[in-house]
C-alpha positions, 0 to 999 in steps of 0.5 A: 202253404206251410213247410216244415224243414226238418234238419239235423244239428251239428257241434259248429266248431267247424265250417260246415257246408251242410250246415251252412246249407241248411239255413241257406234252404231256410231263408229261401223257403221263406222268401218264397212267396205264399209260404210259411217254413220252420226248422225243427233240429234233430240229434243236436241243436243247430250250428250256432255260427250260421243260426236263423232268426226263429229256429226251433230251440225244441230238438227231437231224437236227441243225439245221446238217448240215441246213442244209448239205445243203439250201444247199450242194451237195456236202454232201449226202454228207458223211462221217459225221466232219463229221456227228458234228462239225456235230451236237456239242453244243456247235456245236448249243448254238451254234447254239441260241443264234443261233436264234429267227428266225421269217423263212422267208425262204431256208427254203422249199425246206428246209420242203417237204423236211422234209415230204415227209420224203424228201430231208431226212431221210438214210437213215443218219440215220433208221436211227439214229433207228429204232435209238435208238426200239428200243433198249429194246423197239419204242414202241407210238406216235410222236408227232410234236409239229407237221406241219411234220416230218409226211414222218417219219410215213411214213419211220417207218411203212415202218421201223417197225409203229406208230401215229402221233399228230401235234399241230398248232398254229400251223404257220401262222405259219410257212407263211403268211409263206412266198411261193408256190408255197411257202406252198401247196405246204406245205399241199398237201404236208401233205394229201398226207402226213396219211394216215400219221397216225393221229390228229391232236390240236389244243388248240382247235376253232378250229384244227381247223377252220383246218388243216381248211381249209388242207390239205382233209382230212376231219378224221375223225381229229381230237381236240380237247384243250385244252392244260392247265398245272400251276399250281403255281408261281403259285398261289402268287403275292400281289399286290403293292400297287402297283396300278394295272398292266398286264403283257404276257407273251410275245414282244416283238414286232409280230406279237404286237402289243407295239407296241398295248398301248404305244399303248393305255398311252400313251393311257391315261396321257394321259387321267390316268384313272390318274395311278399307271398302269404297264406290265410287260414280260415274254417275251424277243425275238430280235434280229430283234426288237431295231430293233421293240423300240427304236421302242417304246421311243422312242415311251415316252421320247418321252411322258415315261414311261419311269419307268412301264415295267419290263422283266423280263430273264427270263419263267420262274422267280422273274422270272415269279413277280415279274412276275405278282405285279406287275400287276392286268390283262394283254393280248397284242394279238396281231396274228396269230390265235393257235391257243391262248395258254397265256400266258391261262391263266399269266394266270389261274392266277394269278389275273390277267384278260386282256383278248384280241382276238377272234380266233383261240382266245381267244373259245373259251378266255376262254368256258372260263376266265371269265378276262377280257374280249375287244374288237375286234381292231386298235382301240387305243381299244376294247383302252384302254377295256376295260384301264380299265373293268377297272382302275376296277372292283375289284369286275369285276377281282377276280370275273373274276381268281378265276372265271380261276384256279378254272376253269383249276385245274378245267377246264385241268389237266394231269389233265385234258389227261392223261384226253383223251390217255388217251382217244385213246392206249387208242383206238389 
């Protein structure tokens, strides 16, 4: 059977679960027995920190002839030289590098084209798309990595007899920070489009039933398979003795609640509960991110601890290993209600608990991990007390730290995300 994953690429100067999400689906379908999968980028080439060993270096619909037919006018017929010379790869590298913005501000219109599929995608672009698809032989599923490129499933459908797969997750962050019309025209547009999917794959029961509720649609067609990770480079992590220290691992910024932990350590340190107490940071940010990140950093400066905070330049590789191998308990505050959070089960595998608001998937994924504790969303006093109690207890911390680590090695394996998509490819 051969798949191909169609992804879209991003700037990787941040952790970026989708992106991290989309390698993890990779190497899955190929540990899926009978199966020969490929990646194909779309708009930019791949984050470069989670890159998979023969990824396709080809990427279509570059993000800037994009860009320019959408804003300026007589370019939407731009000769096929000024193609090949906006979609190079060193201008798309470029724009790679500048990328990592999560405003939609100014992007709006360009969203609804790109699910409707119609006036986004140009016919001579998508000819060479279907050309490329069936250079060796038809594929027998396109899998479509998120909705937001959903007008393709019916643009491939009409070129090509084959079943398409699309996964969903946290396309709400990106649609709901639109204004209306444009925020419920996205997700009409959405229901409108799914009859050309044939199966719909979410990692949690949580955002089934929120895609379900945005876009209408039965669900018939849904299948719920927890994303899985290959914990091979932090199982063997050993704790430092440094304790005690908390660590954040993702993207430094307010949506995701950086600002929380810094409060909730500065409170904790003001208690003197525990005097050796410190922070650590890691996950990248963008440079809309940077006038977020200098406030936290003053509020630090300004409590006399900033001999107590360690940021880490990289998170992926022998940084993320320092890191995990750093700290005793992690939390992400998040402010948003996240549809999974892989950085939960990094967390555990390496034998770290979380402590994890209870909103979104983190209810469901701490039930399955056993891996940590959740509070009260928004309230710094309960996210402190729940730090502290687990820093005080050893006996608590350790016992959750190890249930975290074997239920991620036994129920979140790639092998087991790899049985669900065996299930639902076979069925199709």
């Amino acid at each position: 059977m051969k798949i191909v994953y169609l992804i879209t690429g991003s700037g990787g100067s941040f952790y970026c679960g989708n992106c991290y999400r989309d390698m993890i689906y990779l190497r899955a379908m190929r540990k899926v027995p009978g199966i020969t999968a490929s990646a194909i980028p779309l708009y930019l080439p791949p984050d470069g920190t989670n890159i998979e060993t023969g990824l396709d270096k080809n990427v279509f619909f570059g993000a800037i002839s994009m860009f320019l037919r959408e804003k300026v006018p007589f370019l939407r017929n731009m000769p096929v030289f000024m193609d090949k010379l906006f979609d190079s790869s060193p201008m798309l590298k470029m724009a790679a590098r500048r990328a990592g913005t999560t405003r939609t501000v100014g992007l709006e219109e360009m969203t609804l084209n790109m699910i409707k599929g119609e006036n986004a995608f140009p016919e001579k672009e998508l000819q060479r798309l279907v050309d490329y698809l069936t250079r060796d032989g038809k594929p027998d599923i396109i899998h479509l990595s998120n909705a937001l490129i959903i007008g393709l499933a019916r643009q491939i459908k009409k070129k090509l007899d084959v079943k398409i797969v699309c996964s969903l997750l946290n396309e709400d962050d990106w649609i709901d920070e639109m204004a209306e019309p444009y925020q419920s025209g996205a997700w009409k547009l959405i229901s409108k489009e799914a009859s050309n999917v044939d199966v719909f794959l979410t990692p949690s029961n949580y955002y089934k039933e929120l895609f379900i509720s945005k876009t209408g649609i039965s669900g018939d067609n849904f299948y719920v398979i927890p994303l899985g990770i290959d914990p091979a480079e932090l199982l063997k992590i050993e704790k430092r003795d440094n304790y005690p220290s908390i660590g954040y691992f993702c993207r430094i910024n307010s949506q995701n609640g950086f600002d929380k932990l810094v409060d909730a350590f500065i409170e904790l340190k003001s208690g003197n509960n525990l005097p050796g107490l410190t922070l650590h940071i890691s996950g990248g940010y963008t440079g809309d991110d940077k006038p977020f990140i200098a406030d936290q950093i003053r509020k630090i400066k300004a409590a006399g601890l900033k001999s107590f905070v360690r940021i880490y330049p990289e998170f992926h590789g022998n940084s993320k290993q320092e890191f995990f191998s750093n700290i005793d308990v992690m939390s992400v505050p998040v402010r948003k209600h996240d549809g999974y959070g892989l950085y939960i089960l990094e967390a555990n595998a390496a034998g770290v608990p979380v402590v994890q608001p209870a909103t979104g998937a983190f209810p469901e994924i701490i039930e399955r991990t056993m891996g940590g504790m959740t509070y009260s969303p928004d309230n710094v006093g309960e996210l402190s007390a729940n730090l502290l109690k687990l820093l005080k207890d050893n006996d608590l911390r350790s016992r959750l730290g190890k249930l975290g680590k074997e239920k991620v090695l036994t129920e979140l394996s790639l092998e087991k995300m790899s049985e669900g998509l065996s299930k639902v490819y076979n069925t199709l």
